[in-house]
Phi, psi and omega in degrees: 000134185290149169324277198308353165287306157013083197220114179276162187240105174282315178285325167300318177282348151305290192286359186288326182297324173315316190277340188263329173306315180306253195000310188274331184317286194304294196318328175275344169265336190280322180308320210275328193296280175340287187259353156117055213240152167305158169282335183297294193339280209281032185234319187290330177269321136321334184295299181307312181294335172279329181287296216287334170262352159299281223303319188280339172315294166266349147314310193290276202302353167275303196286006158264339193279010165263315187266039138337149134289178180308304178302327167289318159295350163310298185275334171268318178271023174261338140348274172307312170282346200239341217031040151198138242265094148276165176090188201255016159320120177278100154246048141278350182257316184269005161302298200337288174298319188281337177295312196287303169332306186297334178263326157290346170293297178312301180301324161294250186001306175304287213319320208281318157303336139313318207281330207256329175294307173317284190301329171306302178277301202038081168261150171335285182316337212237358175228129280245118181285157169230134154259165203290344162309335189261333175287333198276321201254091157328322166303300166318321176274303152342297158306321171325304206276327196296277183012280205283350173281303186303261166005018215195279173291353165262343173281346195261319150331296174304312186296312190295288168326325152314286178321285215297337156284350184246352168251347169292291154340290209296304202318305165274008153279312190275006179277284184336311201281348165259002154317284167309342163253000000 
């Protein structure tokens, strides 16, 4: 391929870095709120959690968007390159949906990308202390530990609903702002 074939989506990529800075922005403080965690701590574990479901994103969209039909793949790079929905696409039916699919996917990643961190560092705050009474009766370590997994998955909830609302936000600013010109 020649230099000049060559066409990068530069403003996609200005803005995935922007939604990500936001992201780790929020998500690391709802981390650090959440789990009593240091700021460096909880800014690294968002940092991480974050990369690893961009990244599982655009791996997933590229590798699904050649078996788009034509109009859906039409409308998605004109998305990514353009930030707007060219072609004859209803995306009042299909945002929705795929918004929603996208947010449960992600929030599926992170848990697992956290859970892979935990385990890996496993620092004090984020893992369940046992005394030695509670290690001898299973039930008691078992209710404990199920806590802190809900405890886990209702904080890595929040924090993503919070990113993905304050970037949906950014998101419908900037389409009004290309409304407007």
């Amino acid at each position: 391929m020649s230099f000049p074939d060559l066409m990068l989506p530069l403003r996609a990529i200005a803005f995935q870095a922007l939604f990500l800075v936001v992201a780790v922005a929020i998500e690391a403080t709802v981390l650090e709120r959440e789990f009593g965690t240091s700021r460096p701590g909880s800014v690294l574990y968002a940092l991480l959690i974050n990369l690893a479901s961009t990244v599982a994103g655009w791996i997933a969209f590229l590798a699904l968007e050649p078996l788009l039909p034509d109009n859906w793949r039409m409308a998605a790079m004109s998305f990514v390159f353009f930030n707007q929905v060219f072609g004859n696409l209803d995306v009042s039916v299909v945002l929705p949906v795929l918004a929603f699919v996208t947010f449960l996917s992600t929030l599926f990643l992170e848990l697992l990308t956290l859970g892979l961190c935990m385990k890996l560092w496993s620092p004090a705050g984020l893992s369940p202390q046992l005394s030695p009474a509670e290690v001898r009766y299973g039930r008691a370590q078992r209710y404990r530990s199920s806590g802190v997994a809900r405890h886990r998955r209702n904080a890595l909830l929040k924090a993503n609903g919070y990113s993905y609302g304050a970037i949906l936000l950014m998101l419908l600013v900037l389409q009004r702002a290309s409304f407007l010109n």
